[in-house]
C-alpha positions in Angstrom: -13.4 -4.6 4.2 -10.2 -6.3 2.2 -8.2 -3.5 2.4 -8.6 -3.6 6.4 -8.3 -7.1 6.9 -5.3 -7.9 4.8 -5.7 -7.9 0.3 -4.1 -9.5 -2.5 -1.9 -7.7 -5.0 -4.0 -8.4 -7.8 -7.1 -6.5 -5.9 -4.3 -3.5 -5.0 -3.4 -3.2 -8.8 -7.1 -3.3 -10.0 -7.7 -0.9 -7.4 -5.0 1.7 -7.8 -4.9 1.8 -11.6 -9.0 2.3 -12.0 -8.5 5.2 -9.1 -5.6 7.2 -10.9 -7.2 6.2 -14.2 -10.3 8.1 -12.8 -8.8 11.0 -11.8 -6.2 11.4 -14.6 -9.3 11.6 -16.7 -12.2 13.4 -14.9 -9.8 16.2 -12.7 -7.2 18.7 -14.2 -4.5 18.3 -11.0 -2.2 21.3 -11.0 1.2 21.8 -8.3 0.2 24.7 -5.9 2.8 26.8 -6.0 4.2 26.5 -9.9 0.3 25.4 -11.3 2.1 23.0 -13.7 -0.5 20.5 -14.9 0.3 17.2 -13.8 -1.4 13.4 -13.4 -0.8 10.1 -11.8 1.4 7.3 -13.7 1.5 4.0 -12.0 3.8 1.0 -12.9 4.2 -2.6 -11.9 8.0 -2.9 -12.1 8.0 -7.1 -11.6 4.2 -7.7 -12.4 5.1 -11.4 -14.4 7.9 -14.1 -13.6 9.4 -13.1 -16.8 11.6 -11.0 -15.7 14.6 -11.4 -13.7 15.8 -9.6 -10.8 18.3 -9.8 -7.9 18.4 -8.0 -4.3 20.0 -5.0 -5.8 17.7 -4.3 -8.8 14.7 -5.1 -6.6 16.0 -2.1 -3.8 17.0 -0.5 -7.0 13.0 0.2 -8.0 12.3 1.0 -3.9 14.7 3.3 -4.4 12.5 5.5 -6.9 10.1 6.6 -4.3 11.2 10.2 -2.9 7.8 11.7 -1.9 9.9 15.2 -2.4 9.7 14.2 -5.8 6.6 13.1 -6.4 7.1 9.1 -6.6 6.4 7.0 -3.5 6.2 3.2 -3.4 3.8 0.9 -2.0 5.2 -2.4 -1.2 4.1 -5.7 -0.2 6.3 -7.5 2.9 6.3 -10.6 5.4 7.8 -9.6 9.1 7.4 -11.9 11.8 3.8 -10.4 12.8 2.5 -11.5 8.9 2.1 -10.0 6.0 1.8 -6.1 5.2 1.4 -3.5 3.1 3.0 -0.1 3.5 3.7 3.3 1.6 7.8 3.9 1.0 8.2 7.8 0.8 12.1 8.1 0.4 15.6 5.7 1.1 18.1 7.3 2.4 21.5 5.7 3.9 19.2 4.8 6.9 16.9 2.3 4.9 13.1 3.1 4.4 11.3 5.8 5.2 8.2 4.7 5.9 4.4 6.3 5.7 2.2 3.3 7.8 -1.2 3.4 9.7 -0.1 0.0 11.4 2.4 1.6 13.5 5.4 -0.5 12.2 8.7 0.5 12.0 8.9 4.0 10.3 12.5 3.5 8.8 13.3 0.0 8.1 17.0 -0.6 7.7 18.1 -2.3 4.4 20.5 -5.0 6.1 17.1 -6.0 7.8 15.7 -7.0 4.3 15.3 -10.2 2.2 14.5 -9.7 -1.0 11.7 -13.2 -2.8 13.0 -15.7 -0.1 11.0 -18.4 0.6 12.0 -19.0 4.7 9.6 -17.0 6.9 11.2 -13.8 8.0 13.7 -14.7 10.8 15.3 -12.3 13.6 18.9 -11.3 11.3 16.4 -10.2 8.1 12.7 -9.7 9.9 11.3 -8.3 7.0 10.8 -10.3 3.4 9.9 -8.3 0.3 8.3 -9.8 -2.6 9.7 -8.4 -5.7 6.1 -8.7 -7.5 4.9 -6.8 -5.0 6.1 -3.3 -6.1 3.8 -0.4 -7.2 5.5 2.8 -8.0 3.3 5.9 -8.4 4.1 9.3 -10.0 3.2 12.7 -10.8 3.7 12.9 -14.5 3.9 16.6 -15.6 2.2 18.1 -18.3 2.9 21.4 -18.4 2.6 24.8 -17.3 -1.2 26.3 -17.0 -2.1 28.3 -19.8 -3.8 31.9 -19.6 -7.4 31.5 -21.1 
């Protein structure tokens, strides 16, 4: 029930990298149309405090996610109705495109993001991104399917 009522990152990360483990290892995942072998990689761009980061590398690692290809984003945030969690399938000049099942904003515009403040989201920037909050995901490809 912690992923409906609001989770931790720590419980996300244990979650996600068990579940792509799982299938990386059990399931031979192949692209539809090409039937190039593929499987999930997952990274943690700003797991630790050891590594510094500003606004622009921090919307630098958003910027990966391009569901087109094959990288999204899921992302932690603070708006004004609390915290969130939400999928980012592509930026664009228009800000965020957004995949959500809480009906928030499906493009959130980058002037209307702070980046690891510590003031409560406020009307000029209503949404506050933690930096350690970052999960990228990815097809890695393998190859193409060999005849048998």
């Amino acid at each position: 029930m912690s992923y409906f009522n609001g989770t931790k990152r720590g419980t996300i990360k244990n979650t996600l990298s068990r579940v792509l483990s799982y299938l990386n290892s059990h399931f031979d995942m192949y692209h539809d149309k090409t039937q190039e072998l593929y499987e999930f990689e997952f990274s943690i761009p700003y797991w630790l405090n050891d590594t510094s980061r500003n606004r622009k590398q921090v919307l630098k690692q958003i910027a990966q996610a391009d569901n087109a290809k094959n990288c999204v984003c899921i992302v932690g945030y603070d708006h004004q109705t609390g915290g969130h969690w939400s999928v980012v399938m592509k930026v664009s000049d228009k800000g965020l495109h957004m995949l959500d099942s809480n009906y928030e904003k499906s493009i959130i515009p980058l002037d209307e993001i702070a980046i690891d403040g510590s003031k409560k989201p406020r009307p000029s920037k209503p949404y506050r991104f933690t930096s350690e909050d970052i999960f990228v995901i990815r097809k890695k490809w393998l190859g193409e399917l060999t005849a048998l």
